[in-house]
C-alpha positions in Angstrom: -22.9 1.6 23.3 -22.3 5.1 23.5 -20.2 5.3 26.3 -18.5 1.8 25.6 -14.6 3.3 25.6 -11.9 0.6 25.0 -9.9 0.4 28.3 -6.1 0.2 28.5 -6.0 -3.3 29.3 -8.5 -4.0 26.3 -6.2 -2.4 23.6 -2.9 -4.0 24.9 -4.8 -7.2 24.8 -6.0 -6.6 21.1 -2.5 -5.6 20.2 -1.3 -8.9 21.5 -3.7 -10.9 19.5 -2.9 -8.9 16.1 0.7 -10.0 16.9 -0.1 -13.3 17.7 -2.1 -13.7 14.7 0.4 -12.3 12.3 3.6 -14.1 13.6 2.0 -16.8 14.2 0.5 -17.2 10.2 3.6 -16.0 8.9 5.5 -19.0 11.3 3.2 -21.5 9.5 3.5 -20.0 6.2 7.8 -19.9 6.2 9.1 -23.0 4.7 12.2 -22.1 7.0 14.1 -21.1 4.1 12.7 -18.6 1.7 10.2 -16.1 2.4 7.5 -16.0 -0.7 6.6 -12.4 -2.3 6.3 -11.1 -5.2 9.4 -10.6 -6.1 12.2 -11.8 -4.6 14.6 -8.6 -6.0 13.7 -7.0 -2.7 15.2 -9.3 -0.5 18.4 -9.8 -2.4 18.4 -5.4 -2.7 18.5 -5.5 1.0 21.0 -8.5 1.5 23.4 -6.7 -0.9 23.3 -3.4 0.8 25.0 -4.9 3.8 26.5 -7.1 2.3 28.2 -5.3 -0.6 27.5 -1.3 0.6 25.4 -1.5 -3.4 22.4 -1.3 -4.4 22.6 -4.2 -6.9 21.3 -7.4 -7.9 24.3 -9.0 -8.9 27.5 -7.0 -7.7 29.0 -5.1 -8.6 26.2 -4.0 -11.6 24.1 -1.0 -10.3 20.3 -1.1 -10.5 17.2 1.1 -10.4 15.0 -2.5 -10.6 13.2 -1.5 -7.3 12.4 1.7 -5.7 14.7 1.4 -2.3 12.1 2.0 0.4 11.0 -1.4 0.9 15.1 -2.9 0.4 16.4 -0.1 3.2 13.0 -1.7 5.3 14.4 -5.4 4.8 18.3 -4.3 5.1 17.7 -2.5 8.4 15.5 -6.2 10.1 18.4 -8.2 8.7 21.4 -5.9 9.8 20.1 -6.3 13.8 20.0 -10.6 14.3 22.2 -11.4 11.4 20.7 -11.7 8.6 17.7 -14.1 9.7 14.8 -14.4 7.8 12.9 -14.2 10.9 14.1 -10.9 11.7 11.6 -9.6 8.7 8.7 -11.7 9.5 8.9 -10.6 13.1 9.4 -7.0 12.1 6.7 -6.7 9.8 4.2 -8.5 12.2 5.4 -5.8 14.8 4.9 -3.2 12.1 0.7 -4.7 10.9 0.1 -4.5 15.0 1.4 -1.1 15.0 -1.1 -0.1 11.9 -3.6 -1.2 14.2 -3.3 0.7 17.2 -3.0 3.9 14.4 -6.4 2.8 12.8 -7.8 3.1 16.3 -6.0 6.5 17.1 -7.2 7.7 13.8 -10.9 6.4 14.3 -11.2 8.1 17.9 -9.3 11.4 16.2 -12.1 11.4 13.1 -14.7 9.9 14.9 -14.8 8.9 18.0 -13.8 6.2 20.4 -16.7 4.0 19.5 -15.5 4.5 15.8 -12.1 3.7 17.1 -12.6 0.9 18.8 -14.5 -1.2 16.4 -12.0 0.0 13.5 -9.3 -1.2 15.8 -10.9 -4.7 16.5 -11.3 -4.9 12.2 -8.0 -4.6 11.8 -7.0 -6.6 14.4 -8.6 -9.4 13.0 -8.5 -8.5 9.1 -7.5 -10.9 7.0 -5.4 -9.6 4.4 -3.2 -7.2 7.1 -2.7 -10.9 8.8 -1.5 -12.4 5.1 0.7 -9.8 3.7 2.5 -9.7 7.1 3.8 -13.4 6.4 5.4 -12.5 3.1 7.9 -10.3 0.9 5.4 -7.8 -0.2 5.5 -3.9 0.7 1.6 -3.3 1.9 2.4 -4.2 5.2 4.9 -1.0 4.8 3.2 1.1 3.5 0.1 0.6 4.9 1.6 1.5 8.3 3.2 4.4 6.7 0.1 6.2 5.2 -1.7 5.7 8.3 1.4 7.2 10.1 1.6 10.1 7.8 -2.2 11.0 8.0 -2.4 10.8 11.8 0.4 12.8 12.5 -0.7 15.6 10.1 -4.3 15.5 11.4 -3.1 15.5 15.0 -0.6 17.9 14.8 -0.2 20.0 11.4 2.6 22.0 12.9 5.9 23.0 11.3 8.0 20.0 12.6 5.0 17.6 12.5 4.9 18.7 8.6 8.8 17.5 8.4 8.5 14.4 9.8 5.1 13.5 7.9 6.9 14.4 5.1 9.7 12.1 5.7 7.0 9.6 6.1 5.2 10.1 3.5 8.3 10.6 1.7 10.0 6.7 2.3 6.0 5.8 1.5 6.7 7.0 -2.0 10.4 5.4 -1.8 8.6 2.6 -1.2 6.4 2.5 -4.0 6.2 5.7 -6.2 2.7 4.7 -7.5 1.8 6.5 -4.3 3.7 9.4 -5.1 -0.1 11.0 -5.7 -1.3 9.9 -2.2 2.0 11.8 -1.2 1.1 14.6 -2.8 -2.8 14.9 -1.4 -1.4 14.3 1.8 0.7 17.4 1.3 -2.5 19.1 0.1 -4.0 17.9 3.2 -2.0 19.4 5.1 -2.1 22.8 3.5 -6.2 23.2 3.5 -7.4 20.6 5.3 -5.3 19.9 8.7 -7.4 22.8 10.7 -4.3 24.2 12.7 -2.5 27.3 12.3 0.5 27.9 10.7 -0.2 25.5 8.2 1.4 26.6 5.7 4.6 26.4 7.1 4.2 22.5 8.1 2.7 22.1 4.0 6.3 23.7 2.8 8.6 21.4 5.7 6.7 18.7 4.4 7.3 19.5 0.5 11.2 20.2 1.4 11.1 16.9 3.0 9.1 14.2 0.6 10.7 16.1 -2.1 14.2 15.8 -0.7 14.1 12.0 -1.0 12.1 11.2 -3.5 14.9 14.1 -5.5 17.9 11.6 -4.0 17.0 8.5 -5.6 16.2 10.7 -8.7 20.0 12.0 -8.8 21.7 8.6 -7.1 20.0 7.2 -11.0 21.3 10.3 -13.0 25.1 9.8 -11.6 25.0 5.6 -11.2 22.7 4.7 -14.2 22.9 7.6 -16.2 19.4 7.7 -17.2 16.7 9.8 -15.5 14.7 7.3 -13.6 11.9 8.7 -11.1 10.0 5.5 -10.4 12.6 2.3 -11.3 13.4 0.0 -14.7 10.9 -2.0 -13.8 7.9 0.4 -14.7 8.1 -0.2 -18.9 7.9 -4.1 -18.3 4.8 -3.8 -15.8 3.1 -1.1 -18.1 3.8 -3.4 -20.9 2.3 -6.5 -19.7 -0.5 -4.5 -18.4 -1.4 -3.6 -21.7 -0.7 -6.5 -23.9 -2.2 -8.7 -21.6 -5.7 -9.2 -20.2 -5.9 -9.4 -16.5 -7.7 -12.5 -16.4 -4.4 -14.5 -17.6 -1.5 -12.7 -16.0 0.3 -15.6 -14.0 -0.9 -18.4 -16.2 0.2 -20.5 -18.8 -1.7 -18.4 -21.5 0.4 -15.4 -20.6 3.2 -17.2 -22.7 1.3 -17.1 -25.5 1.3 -13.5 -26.0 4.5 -12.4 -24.6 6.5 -15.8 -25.4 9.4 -17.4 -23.5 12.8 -16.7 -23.6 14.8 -17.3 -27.1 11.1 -16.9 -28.8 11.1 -14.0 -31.0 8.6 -11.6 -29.7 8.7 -8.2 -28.7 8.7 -9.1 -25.1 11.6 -11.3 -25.0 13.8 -8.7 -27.9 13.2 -6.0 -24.8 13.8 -7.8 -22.5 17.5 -8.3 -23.9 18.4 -5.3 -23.9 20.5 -3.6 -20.7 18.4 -2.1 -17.9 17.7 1.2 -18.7 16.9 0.7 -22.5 14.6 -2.4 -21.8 12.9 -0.1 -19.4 13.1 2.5 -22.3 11.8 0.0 -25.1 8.7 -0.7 -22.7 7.6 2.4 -21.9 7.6 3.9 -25.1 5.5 0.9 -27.2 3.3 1.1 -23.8 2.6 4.7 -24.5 2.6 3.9 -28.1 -0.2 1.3 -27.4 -2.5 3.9 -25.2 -2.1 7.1 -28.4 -2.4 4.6 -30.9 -5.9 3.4 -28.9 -6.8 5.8 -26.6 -10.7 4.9 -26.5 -9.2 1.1 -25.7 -7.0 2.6 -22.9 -9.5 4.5 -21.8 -11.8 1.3 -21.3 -8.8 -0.4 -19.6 -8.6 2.3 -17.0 -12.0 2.4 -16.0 -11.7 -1.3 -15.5 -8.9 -1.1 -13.6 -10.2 1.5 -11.5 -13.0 -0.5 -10.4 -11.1 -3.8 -10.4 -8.9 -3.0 -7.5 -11.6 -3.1 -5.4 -13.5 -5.7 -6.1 -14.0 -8.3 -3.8 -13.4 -11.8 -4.5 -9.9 -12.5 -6.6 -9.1 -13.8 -9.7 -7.9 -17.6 -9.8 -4.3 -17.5 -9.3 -1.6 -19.8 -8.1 -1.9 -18.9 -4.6 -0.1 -20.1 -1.9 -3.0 -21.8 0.1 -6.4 -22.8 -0.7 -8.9 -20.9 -3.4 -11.6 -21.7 -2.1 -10.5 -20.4 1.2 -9.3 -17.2 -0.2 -12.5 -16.4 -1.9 -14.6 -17.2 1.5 -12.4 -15.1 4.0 -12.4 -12.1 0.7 -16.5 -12.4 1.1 -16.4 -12.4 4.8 -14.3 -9.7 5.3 -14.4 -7.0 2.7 -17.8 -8.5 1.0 -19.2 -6.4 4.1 -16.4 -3.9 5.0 -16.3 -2.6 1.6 -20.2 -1.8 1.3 -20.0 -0.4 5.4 -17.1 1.9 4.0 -19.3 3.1 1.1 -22.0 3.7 4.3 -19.4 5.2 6.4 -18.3 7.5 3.8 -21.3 9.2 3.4 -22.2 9.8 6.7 -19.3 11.1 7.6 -19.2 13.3 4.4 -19.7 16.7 6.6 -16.7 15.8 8.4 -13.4 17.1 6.6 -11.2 15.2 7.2 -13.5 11.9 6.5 -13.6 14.1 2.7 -9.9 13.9 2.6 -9.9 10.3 3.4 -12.2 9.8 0.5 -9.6 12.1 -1.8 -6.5 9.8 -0.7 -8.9 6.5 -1.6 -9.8 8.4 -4.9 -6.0 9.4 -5.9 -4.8 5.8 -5.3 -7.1 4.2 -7.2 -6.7 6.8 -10.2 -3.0 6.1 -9.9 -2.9 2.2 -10.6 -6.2 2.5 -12.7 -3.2 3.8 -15.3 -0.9 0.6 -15.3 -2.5 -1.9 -13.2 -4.6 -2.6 -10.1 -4.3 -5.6 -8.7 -6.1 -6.3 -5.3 -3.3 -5.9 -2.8 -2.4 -2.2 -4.4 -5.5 -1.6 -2.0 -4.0 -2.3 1.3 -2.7 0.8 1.4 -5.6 2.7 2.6 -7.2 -0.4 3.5 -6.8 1.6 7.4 -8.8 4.5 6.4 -11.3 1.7 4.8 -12.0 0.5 7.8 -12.4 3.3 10.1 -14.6 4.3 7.3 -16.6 0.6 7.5 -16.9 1.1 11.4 -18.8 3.9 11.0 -21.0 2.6 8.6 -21.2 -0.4 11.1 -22.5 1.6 14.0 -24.9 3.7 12.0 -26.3 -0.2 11.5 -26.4 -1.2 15.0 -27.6 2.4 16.2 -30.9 1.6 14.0 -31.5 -1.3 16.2 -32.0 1.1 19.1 -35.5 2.2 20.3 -36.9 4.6 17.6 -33.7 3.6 15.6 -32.4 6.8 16.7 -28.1 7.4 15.5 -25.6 7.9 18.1 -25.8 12.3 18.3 -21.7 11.7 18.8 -21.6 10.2 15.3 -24.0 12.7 13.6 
């Protein structure tokens, strides 16, 4: 296998299968109507910007609910064929393919082709790049974007290469500022780790650059909101609910119980009364208040957390298509990536940049171990994941070799 390099005609064929798969779940998925997500501010953030020139829920009320990364995404599909739902589900199939020609070009540029071209075919074929594709969630964004960010830091590490990774990583953070930490490693990165000279001046054109924006929605807040909001209002409710309740119910019935429904005199529902910015206010502070007031608790919830977003079969929720069939394709896809990762990771270890894609999978996980880490929060770095998995993979199939002896380009 060693000198088994993917042809041209092989990648533009697996590209055209990752497309295929993606449109083509997210055209059975769509009801024709409304695209599902998690939310559906997003879509109605980006319907209002070009419809209204605001960024507002319900013009003409200014709102910091969302960070605007994912909103500009969804405003710039829907400005080009007229507002059409299909615009988004096309773009972000366009935009998973794309993360998967950049998990390839990241394996080979790690690695090596061999590493590249299995990575490449795992994400081709990966379920969870192929779900989130179909629907109003941001890991499709920002999964391309960290990959994006990474490569051309790594590949390049120049002045101008810093810029433009910054803007990249910068609209990641935009997108959601949970990875403002990944943003920051990356800049780190790109200071110690990217091997080229000059560096330094690429690590400051990349700090000017992520700082810039993330600074601009910082000061749009201050002026429009009045309030100094460097995430969005929506961070006291989720830090709340975090904390007050246990994983295991969020998005049933039983959740009601503890946070009650509206008119029910609970905390919950008295903040949630309030106007934007002191609800978000209200939130945060008993949240904090919750974590001094029980810090050994907190400190248990973290470490739960920070293990929970990776494990591998989900929780029962209402999802949108079979349990059952979500828990097999979790156990045949990252029920082995996950452990090959673990493998790749140490091999690879002696490698510097493989350490730094350790750091960024260490520094997102510390970040939503805080608040809350549900599975998708993952998808992310999922990329690095599985150029990380591919090599573990090959270190597998090289022991099946006479003597069991590794691939020296791997070593």
């Amino acid at each position: 296998m060693q000198n088994e390099v993917p042809s041209r005609r092989e990648l533009l064929l697996g590209l055209a299968v990752a497309l295929v798969l993606r449109f083509g779940f997210a055209a059975y998925s769509f009801d024709g109507k409304q695209i599902f997500g998690s939310f559906y501010d997003y879509e109605r953030l980006g319907l209002n910007l070009l419809a209204h020139g605001m960024y507002t829920i319900t013009p003409p009320t200014p709102t910091a609910i969302r960070e605007p990364g994912y909103p500009l995404f969804i405003a710039g599909l829907y400005a080009l064929p007229g507002h059409s739902p299909w615009a988004l589900l096309a773009g972000q199939s366009v935009l998973s393919a794309a993360t998967v020609y950049l998990v390839y070009l990241l394996g080979v540029l790690v690695f090596d082709r061999r590493v590249g071209r299995l990575a490449f075919w795992m994400a081709c074929f990966y379920p969870y790049f192929i779900y989130y594709a179909a629907f109003i969630f941001r890991e499709t964004l920002l999964a391309f974007l960290a990959s994006a960010a990474f490569f051309l830091l790594a590949r390049y590490g120049s002045a101008p290469a810093g810029a433009v990774g910054g803007g990249i990583a910068g609209f990641m953070c935009l997108a959601n500022t949970a990875t403002g930490p990944l943003t920051a490693a990356m800049g780190a990165f790109l200071a110690f780790g990217a091997g080229r000279p000059r560096r330094w001046k690429g690590f400051l054109a990349f700090s000017l650059v992520a700082a810039g924006m993330l600074g601009a929605w910082v000061i749009r807040n201050a002026v429009v909101m009045r309030a100094f909001v460097p995430t969005s209002t929506c961070l006291g409710v989720e830090m709340y609910t975090s904390f007050t309740v246990p994983y295991e119910i969020r998005g049933t019935d039983a959740q009601n119980a503890i946070l009650g429904r509206p008119g029910d005199d609970t905390e919950y529902q008295r903040f949630a009364l309030l106007p934007e910015v002191e609800s978000n206010r209200a939130f945060r502070d008993a949240s904090l208040k919750m974590a001094w007031d029980r810090p050994m608790w907190f400190a248990k919830d973290c470490v739960g957390r920070f293990f929970g977003i990776w494990r591998i079969v989900p929780r029962d929720r209402a999802y949108t298509h079979n349990t059952s069939m979500v828990r097999l394709l979790a156990l045949g896809s990252d029920g082995w990536l996950l452990p090959l990762a673990v493998c790749g990771l140490i091999l690879g270890w002696g490698r510097p940049w493989v350490r730094w894609m350790g750091a960024f999978l260490l520094v997102l996980t510390l970040s939503f171990s805080i608040s809350q880490a549900v599975i998708r929060y993952r998808v992310t770095v999922m990329p690095f994941v599985l150029i990380l998995a591919a090599r573990g993979g090959l270190w597998i199939l090289d022991l099946r070799k006479p003597h069991g002896r590794p691939d020296p380009a791997l070593s």
